[in-house]
LUMTORKOL-939002 format. One line per 4 residues: number of its first residue (from 0); their letters; for each residue x, y, z of C-alpha. Coordinates in steps of 0.02 Angstrom, whole numbers. Each point is the difference from the previous one (the first is absolute). Layout:
<kedrens>
NUM) a) X,Y,Z  ...
</kedrens>
This chain:
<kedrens>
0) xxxx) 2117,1872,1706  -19,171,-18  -158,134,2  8,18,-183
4) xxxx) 20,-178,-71  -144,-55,150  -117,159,-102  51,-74,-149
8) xxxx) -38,-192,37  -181,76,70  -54,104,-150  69,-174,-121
12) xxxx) -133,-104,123  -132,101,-27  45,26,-191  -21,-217,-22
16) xxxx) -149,14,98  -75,134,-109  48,-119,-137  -72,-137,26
20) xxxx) -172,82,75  1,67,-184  48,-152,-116  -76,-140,99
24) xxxx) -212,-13,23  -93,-16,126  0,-129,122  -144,-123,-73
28) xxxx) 10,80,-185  85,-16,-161  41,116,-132  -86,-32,-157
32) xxxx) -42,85,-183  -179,-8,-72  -117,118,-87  -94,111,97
36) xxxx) -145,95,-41  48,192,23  -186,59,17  21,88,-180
40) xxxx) -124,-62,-138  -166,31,-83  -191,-50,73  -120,-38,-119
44) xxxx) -210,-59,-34  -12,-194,2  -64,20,-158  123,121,-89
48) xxxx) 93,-106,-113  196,69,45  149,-31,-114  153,54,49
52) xxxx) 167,39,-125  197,38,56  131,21,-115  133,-29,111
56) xxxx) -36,150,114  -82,52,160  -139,88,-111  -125,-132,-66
60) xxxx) -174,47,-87  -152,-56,85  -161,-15,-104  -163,-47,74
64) xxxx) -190,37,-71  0,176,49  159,46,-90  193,-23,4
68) xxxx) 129,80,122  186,16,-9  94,-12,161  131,-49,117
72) xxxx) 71,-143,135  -19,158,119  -189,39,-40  27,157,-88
76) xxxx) -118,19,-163  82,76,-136  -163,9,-95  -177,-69,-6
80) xxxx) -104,-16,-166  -186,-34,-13  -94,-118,-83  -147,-133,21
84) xxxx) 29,-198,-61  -111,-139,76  149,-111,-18  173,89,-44
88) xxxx) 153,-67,-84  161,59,20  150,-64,-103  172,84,0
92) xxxx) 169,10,-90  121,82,105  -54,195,55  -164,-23,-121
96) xxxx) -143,-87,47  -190,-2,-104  -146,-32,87  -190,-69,-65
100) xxxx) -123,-108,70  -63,-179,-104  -69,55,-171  14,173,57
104) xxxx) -21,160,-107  143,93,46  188,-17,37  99,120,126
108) xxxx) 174,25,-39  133,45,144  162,53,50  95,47,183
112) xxxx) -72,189,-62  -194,-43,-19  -75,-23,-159  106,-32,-140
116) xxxx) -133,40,-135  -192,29,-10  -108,-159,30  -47,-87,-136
120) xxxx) -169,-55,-26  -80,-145,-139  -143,-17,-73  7,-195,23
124) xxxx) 71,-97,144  176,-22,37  45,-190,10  189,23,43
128) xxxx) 134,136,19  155,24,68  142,131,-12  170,17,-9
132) xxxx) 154,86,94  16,153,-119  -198,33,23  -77,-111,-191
136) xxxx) -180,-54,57  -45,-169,-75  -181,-46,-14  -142,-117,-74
140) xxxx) -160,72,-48  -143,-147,-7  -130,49,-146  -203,-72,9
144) xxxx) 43,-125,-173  148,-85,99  135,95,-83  145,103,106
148) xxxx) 118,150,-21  163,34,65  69,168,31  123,91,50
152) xxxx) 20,163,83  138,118,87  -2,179,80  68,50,-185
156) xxxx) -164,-67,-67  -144,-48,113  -142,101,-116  40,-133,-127
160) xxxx) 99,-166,16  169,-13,-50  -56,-176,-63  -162,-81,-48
164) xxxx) -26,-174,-91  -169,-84,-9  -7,-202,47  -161,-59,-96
168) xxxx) -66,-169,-56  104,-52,-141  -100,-155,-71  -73,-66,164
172) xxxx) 180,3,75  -36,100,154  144,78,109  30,82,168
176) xxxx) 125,116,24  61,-83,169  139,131,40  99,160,-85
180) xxxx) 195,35,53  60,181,-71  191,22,-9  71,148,101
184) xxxx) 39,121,-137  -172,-41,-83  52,-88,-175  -63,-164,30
188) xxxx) -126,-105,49  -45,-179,34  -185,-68,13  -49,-180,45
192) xxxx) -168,-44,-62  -79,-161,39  -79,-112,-131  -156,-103,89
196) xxxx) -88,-81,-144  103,-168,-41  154,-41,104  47,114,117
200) xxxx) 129,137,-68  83,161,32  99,103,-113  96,151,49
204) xxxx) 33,115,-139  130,141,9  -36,154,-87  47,186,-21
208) xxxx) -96,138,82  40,140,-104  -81,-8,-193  184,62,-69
212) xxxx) 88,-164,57  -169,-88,-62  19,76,-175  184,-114,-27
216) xxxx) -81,-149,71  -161,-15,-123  -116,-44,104  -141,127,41
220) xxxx) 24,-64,197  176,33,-7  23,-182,76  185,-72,-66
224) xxxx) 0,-187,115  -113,-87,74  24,-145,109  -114,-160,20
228) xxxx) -37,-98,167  -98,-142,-30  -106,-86,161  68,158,102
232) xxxx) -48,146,81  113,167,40  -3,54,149  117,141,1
236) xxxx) 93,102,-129  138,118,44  116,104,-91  190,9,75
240) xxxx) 148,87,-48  91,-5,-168  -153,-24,-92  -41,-179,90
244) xxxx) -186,-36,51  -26,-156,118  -159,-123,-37  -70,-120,129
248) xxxx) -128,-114,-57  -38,-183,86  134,-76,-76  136,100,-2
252) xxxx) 92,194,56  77,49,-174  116,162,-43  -30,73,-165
256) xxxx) 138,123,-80  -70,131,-103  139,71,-116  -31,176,-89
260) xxxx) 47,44,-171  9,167,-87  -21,-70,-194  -128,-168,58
264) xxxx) -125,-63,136  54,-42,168  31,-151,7  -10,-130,143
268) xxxx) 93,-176,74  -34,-103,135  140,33,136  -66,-135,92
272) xxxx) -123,-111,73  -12,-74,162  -132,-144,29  -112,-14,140
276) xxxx) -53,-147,87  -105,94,119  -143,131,-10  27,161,60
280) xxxx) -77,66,126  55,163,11  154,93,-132  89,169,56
284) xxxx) 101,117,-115  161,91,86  87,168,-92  87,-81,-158
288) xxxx) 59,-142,52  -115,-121,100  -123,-122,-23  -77,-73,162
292) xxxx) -128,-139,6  -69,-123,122  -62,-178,-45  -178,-75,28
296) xxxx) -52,-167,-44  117,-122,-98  -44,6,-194  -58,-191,-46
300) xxxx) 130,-126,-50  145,122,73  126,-93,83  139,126,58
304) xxxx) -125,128,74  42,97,156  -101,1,148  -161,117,9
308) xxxx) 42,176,68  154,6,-74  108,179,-44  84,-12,-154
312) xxxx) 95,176,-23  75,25,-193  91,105,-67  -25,67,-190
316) xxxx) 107,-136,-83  -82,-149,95  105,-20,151  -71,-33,156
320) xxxx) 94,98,101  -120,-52,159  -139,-125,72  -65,-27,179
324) xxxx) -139,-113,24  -140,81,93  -53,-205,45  -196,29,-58
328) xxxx) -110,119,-118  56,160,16  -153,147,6  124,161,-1
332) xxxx) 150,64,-116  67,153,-11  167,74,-43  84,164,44
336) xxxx) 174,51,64  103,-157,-100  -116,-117,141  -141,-118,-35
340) xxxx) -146,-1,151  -94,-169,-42  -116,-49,107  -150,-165,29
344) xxxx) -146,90,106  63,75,158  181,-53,-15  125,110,-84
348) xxxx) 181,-22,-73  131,118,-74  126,-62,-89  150,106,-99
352) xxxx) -5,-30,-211  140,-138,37  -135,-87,95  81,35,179
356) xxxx) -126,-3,145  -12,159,71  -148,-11,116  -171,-98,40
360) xxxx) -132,84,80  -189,-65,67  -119,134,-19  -133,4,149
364) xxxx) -134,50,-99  -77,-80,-175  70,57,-161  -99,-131,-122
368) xxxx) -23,131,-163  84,164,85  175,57,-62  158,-22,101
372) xxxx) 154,113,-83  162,71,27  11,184,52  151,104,55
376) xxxx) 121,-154,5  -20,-189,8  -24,10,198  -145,107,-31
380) xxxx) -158,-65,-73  -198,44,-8  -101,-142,37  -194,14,-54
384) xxxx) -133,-70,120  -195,3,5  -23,196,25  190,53,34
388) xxxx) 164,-6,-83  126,23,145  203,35,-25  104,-117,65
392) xxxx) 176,37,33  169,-114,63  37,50,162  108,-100,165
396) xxxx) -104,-21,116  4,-81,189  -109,-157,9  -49,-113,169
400) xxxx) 64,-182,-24  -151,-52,9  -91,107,-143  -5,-83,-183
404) xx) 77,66,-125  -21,43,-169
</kedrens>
């Protein structure tokens, strides 16, 4: 053996060994992927009433009684705003999010640039609101005598409402506007209003918000359909693409196609109708195309009904194209990033929209009523606590055999 092939064997030995020092843990440990927190986050009052909104982003918006910031997974603020709510409420639609407080007085609207038009202040409480993805502010204005007002505003018109219709006693028949769903491009829109007096009812009628398309209906609301649930209550209304709107009462999920005509009203068909044999508990809306729900207790007399905490993902045309059964109520659900995070008190899942377990995680604080929700990708996530909303990121990380695990 000569000089150069002994060099050569000696460099290949220590070569393997620095191999295998590299690839192979510690004596006593194992490799191993959890979330960790990454010491980025948010500190807040006990008593500040946080709400958090992502729209699939490391940027989320994070609203609490003194006013509403807009920042990163990195703790850079982009922006702070000012304002003062005893109790805030913040409810988004993608990169637009409104926030109030219960029958508050005035409505913020925002975008990822700061205010997206002037506050907008009543003279009467606001019962409900809610906004869209293109920026339409839905709300319910309670009057003294019982009666209610919907409007609608945009940054085009926030002076005046784009919209307003007056729900007043009609003969001792007395409704509640339980929830208002604007379509993107601002033609139409859907109210359900709830009929306590006999048998319970709700009836979602779909109307026109501009008073040109109401002139070639004939009716002075503009409203060309209506729809009538008897014994149920809607719980979510949701416009989709193509002119669809989704409707989930207690019974049933139902899809809705709206189609346009230049010569008549719009008129509108049941695509379908899927029946429920659970509650809800919670109901997610994803882009165009997904419906996401999770069931609570079994409806009486249902005899096919899927366990509690069960993820039923759906597309548009009534396919479920996922489930995963969470095994008990689920508290949490969220969506961002084409990935569900579900979760039942400290204990977190994410599964893909084919309903593919991803990962489970046990948070080490409590979460009961804070917000746990996808940031810059679905293996980073902020989870809310008592007075902190830490980031939590995927990593590998070294672990003693004898430490538990997530």
């Amino acid at each position: 053996m000569n000089r150069i092939t002994k060099i050569l064997i000696f460099l290949g030995i220590i070569a393997a060994v620095m191999v295998v020092q590299f690839l192979m843990p510690d004596i006593g440990q194992t490799q191993h992927i959890r979330l960790e927190a990454t010491g980025h986050g948010v500190s807040f009052g006990f008593d500040a009433s946080p709400s958090f909104h992502s729209n699939s982003s490391g940027d989320f918006f994070f609203a609490t009684r003194d006013g509403i910031q807009f920042r990163s997974s990195d703790d850079t603020q982009h922006w702070h705003s000012a304002f003062t709510f005893n109790n805030p409420i913040m409810v988004g639609r993608g990169n637009i999010v409104a926030v109030s407080e219960p029958r508050g007085r005035r409505v913020y609207v925002f975008n990822a640039n700061g205010l997206l038009f002037p506050p907008i202040s009543f003279d009467h409480p606001v019962m409900t609101f809610s906004v869209n993805a293109t920026g339409f502010l839905s709300v319910v204005i309670q009057y003294p005598n019982g009666n209610h007002r919907i409007q609608v505003f945009n940054s085009n018109s926030f002076a005046e409402p784009l919209y307003s219709r007056l729900i007043a006693d009609e003969g001792g028949a007395l409704w509640y506007p339980t929830a208002v769903e604007v379509c993107s491009y601002g033609r139409y829109i859907a109210v359900a209003l709830l009929n306590l007096n006999t048998v319970l009812t709700t009836t979602v009628e779909f109307g026109y918000i501009n008073d040109v398309d109401a002139i070639g209906v004939g009716d002075r609301l503009g409203i060309f359909a209506s729809e009538i649930f008897h014994r149920q209550i809607v719980s979510a209304m949701r416009f989709k693409s193509d002119n669809r709107i989704i409707v989930s009462t207690t019974s049933y999920i139902m899809c809705f196609q709206l189609t346009p005509s230049n010569h008549a009203p719009t008129t509108i068909d049941v695509a379908w109708r899927r029946e429920l044999q659970n509650t809800i508990d919670h109901i997610a809306f994803y882009g165009g195309r997904y419906i996401v729900y999770v069931t609570g207790d079994r409806n009486v007399g249902a005899v096919d009904a899927p366990p509690m905490g069960t993820v039923t993902i759906l597309n548009v045309n009534n396919t479920a194209e996922g489930v995963f059964n969470l095994g008990r109520r689920a508290t949490h659900l969220s969506i961002g990033h084409g990935a569900v995070l579900v979760g039942a008190d400290r204990n977190f899942h994410a599964v893909n929209m084919r309903g593919t377990h991803l990962w489970e995680h046990n948070a080490l604080f409590d979460t009961r009523g804070r917000q746990v929700i996808f940031l810059d990708n679905t293996d980073t996530i902020l989870i809310g606590g008592a007075n902190r909303a830490e980031v939590h990121e995927r990593r590998r990380v070294q672990i003693d055999d004898f430490e538990f695990l997530d």
